[in-house]
N, C-alpha and C positions, 0 to 999 in steps of 0.2 A: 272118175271125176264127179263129183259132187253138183250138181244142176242148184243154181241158186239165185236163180229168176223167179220173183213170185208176183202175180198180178198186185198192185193197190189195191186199197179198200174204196169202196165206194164213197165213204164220206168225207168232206171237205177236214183237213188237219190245220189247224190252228197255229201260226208262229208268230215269236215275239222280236221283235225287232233290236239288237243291244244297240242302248243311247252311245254308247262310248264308240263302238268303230264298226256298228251298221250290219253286223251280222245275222244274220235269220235263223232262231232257233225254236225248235219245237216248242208248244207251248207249258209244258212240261218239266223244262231244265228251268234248275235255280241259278245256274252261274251261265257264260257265256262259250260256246267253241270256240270262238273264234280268241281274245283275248283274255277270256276268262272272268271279267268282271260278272257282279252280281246285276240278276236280269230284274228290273221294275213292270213289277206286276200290274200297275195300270197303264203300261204300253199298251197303245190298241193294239191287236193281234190280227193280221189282215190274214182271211181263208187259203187254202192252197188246194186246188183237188181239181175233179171235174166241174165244180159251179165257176172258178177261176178262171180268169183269163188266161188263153193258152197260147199267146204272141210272143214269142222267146223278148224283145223290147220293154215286157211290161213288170223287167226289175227282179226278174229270178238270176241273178250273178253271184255264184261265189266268191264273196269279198277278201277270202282269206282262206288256209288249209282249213280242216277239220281230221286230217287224218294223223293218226298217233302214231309217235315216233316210229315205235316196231314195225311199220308198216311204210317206210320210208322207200321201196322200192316193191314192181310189179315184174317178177321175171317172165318169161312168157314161155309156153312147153310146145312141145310138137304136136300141129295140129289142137293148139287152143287148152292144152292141158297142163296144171301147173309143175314148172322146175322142180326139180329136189333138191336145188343147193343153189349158195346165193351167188348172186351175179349182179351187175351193175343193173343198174333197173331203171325206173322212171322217176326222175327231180323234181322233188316236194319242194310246194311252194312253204313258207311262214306267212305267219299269219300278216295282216294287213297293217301297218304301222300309218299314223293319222301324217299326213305329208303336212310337212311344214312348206313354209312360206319361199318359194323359189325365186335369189336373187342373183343367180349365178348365168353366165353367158356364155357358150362355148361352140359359135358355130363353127364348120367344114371351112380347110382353108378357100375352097372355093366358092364361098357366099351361099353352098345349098343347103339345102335343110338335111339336120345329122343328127345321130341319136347314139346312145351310150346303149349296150347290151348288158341287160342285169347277169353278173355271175352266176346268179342263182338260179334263174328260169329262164334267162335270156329272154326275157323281152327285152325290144326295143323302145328307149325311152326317150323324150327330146331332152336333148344335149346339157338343158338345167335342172331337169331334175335332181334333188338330193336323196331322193326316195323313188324306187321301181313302184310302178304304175299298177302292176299285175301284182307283186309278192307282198312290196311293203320293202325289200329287201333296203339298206340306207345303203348308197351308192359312193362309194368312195371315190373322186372324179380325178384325186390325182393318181389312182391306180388303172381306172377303168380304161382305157380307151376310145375316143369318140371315131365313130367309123361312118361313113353317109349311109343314107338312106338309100335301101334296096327295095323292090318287090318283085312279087314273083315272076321268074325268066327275067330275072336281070343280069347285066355283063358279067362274066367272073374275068375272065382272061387271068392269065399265069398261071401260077399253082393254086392247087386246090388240097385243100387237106378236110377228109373224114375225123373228128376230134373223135373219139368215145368217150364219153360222159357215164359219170359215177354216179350215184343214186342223190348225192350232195349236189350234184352242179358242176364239183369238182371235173378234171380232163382228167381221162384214161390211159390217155395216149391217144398216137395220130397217124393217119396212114394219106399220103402225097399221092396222090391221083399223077398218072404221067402227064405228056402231052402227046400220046395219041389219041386216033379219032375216037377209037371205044377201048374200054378197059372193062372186063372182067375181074368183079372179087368175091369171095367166098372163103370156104373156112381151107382151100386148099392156096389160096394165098400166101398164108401164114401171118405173121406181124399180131395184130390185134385184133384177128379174127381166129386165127390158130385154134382157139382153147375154147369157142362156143360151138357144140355140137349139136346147136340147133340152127349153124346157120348149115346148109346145103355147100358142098366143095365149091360150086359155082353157082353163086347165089343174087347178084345183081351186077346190070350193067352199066356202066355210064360213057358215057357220049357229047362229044363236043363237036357242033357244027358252031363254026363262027366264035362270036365270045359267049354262046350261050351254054349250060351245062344240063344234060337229061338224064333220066334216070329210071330206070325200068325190070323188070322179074326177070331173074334168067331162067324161068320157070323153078323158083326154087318148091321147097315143102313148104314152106311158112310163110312165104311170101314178103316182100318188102311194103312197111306202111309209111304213110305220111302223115306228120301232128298238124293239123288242120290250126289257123288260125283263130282264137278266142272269138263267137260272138259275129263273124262269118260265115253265113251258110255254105255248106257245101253239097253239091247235087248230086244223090243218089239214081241209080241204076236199078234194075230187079238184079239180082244176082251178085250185087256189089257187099263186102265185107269190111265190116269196123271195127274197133275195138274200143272199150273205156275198162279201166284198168285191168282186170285179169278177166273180162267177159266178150267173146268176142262172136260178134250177132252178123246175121248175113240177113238184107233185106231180099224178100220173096216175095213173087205174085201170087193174089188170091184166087186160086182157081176153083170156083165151083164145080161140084159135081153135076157130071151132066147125065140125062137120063137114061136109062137102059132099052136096050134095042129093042124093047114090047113097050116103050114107052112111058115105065113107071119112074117117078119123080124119087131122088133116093133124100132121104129127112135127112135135116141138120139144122144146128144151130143158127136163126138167121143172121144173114151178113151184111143186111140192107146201110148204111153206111160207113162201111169198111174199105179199104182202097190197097193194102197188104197187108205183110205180116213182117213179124221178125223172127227168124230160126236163131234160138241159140247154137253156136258152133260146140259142139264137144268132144270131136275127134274130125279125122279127114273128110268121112263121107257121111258123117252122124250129126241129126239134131236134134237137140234136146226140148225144152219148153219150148213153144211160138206165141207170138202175141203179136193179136190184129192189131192195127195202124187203123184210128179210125181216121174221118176227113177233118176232124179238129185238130191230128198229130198228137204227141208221147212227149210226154216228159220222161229222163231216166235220172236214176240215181239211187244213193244208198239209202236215206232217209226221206225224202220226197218227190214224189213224180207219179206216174200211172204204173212203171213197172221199176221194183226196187231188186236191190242186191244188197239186200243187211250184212251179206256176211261177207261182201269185198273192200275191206279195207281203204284201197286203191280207188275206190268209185267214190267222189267226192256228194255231200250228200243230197243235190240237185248237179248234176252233174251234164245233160247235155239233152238237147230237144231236138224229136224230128219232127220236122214241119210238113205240112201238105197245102202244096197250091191250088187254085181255083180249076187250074189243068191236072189236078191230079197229080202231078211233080212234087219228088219227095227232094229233103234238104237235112242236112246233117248240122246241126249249130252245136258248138262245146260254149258251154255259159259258165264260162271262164272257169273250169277246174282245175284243183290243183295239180293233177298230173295230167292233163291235157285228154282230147279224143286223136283217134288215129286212123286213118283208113287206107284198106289194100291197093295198091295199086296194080290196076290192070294193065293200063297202057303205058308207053314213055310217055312221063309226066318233066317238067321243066322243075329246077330247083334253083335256089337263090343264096348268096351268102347267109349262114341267122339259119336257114329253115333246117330240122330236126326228122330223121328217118330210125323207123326201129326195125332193126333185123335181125332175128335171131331173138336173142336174150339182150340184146343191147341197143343205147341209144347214140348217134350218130348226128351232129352238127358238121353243118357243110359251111367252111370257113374258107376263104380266099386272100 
């Protein structure tokens, strides 16, 4: 597998902002990624780099995809290495469409606040939207369904169905969780795991105490991830594993070398404010590139941030920031990509109707 992490350049990169739907592009392009319109060359061009502000708040969101059709899904290979053949993958968003004027009303018959699930990316959108919030997707309201509002560990009670999702959005098909206390599935299951042989025969568990629903490793190979929320931090560990589209990085402590038993100091590069690193994952027990985490935090992505991946399709092209607190506490933000960030899960974690798990080569909405 091919390593295709490469540090940023040191100097600040210039983009142009398109007047038509807000998209940020190089300063370089004549027309726009995002909708394609022609970019007005006396847009001020605000800096992007290290001189920049590095507050994931301060307006680095992908408004729209940038990634090209052919590249419509991110299969994922054993131990972080890419598939050879295609398989349902990860749902590309469209580009951002300009929301029109919302006059429509449609709350929960129960008076609470309810929201439509885009087709296309499943966000959740309040209940008058005519347009997904996240895609641009136009929401057809007498097909969609309005369902109330969840968050995470909220009730499921009754059946529960795993949907698998196609690289469109489109349903794969679906596998009904029983009603006992824990259920093992894997590719020894069969149903719509059968035919991914990257998931493990027994590859995650779920579990229901109460009306709550959990979910957790059954020590597979690859591990089960979770699509982290747009633009909410999520708090990393040493040792904890993510992924943004076919890259998938494992944050690590900086452990300096310590001196040798006569007491000579061994040289290196200094690390004076540095607080980790990132291992690239390239096989089970292999890493490839690292790159320090300094205490300002990393932007990533294809086309801008401090460490890019030009050559992954899948990585949208500001794609997600780690942040670093005043304690040193590191934080996983996705700045709203088109194919989401994802991260391993170590422990039983709680899961919600809406929320989206990849295991294996596939993706997995938990629908109730």
């Amino acid at each position: 597998m091919l390593v295709r992490g490469h540090p940023a350049p040191q100097e600040a990169t210039k983009v142009i902002t398109c007047q038509k739907c807000g998209k940020e592009n190089q300063d370089h392009y004549k027309f726009c990624l995002g909708c394609g319109a022609e970019l007005a060359r006396e847009v001020a061009q605000k800096p992007y780099g290290r001189g920049a502000p590095v507050d994931a708040t301060q307006g680095y969101v992908e408004r729209g995809t940038d990634v090209p059709p052919e590249t419509a899904m991110a299969p994922m290979g054993a131990g972080g290495t890419e598939a050879t053949h295609a398989s349902p993958g990860i749902p590309v968003q469209r580009p951002r469409a300009a929301p029109e004027p919302s006059h429509l009303s449609n709350p929960s018959p129960n008076g609470a606040a309810a929201y439509i699930s885009c087709p296309q990316c499943d966000h959740n959108n309040p209940a008058g939207n005519r347009f997904c919030a996240s895609c641009g997707y136009k929401l057809n309201l007498s097909s969609v369904p309005v369902k109330p509002a969840v968050s995470a560990g909220a009730s499921v009670g009754g059946n529960v169905r795993l949907t698998a999702l196609r690289a469109d959005g489109s349903e794969a098909g679906s596998y009904v969780l029983g009603q006992s206390a824990s259920e093992t599935i894997g590719r020894d299951t069969g149903s719509i795991f059968a035919g991914d042989s990257y998931l493990s025969p027994r590859h995650a568990v779920f579990a229901r105490r109460g009306d709550r629903l959990y979910v957790s490793d059954a020590r597979s190979l690859n591990g089960v991830y979770l699509k982290i929320r747009p633009n909410s931090p999520w708090p990393l560990r040493f040792g904890d594993i993510f992924r943004i589209g076919q890259e998938i990085l494992r944050l690590e402590r900086l452990e300096l070398p310590q001196p040798t038993p006569d007491g000579v100091q061994r040289l290196g590069s200094p690390a004076d404010g540095y607080v980790a690193r990132l291992g690239l994952v390239i096989g089970r027990d292999t890493t490839g590139n690292a790159f320090p985490v300094p205490k300002t935090g990393l932007h990533l992505g294809r086309e801008r941030g401090d460490v890019l991946f030009p050559e992954d399709g899948y990585v949208s092209g500001l794609h997600c920031r780690l942040g670093v607190g005043t304690d040193n506490s590191i934080t996983l933000t996705d700045l709203g990509s088109s194919n989401g960030s994802f991260v391993r899960l170590k422990d039983e974690h709680p899961v919600s109707p809406g929320d989206i798990l990849l295991m294996g080569q596939q993706l997995f909405r938990i629908d109730a």
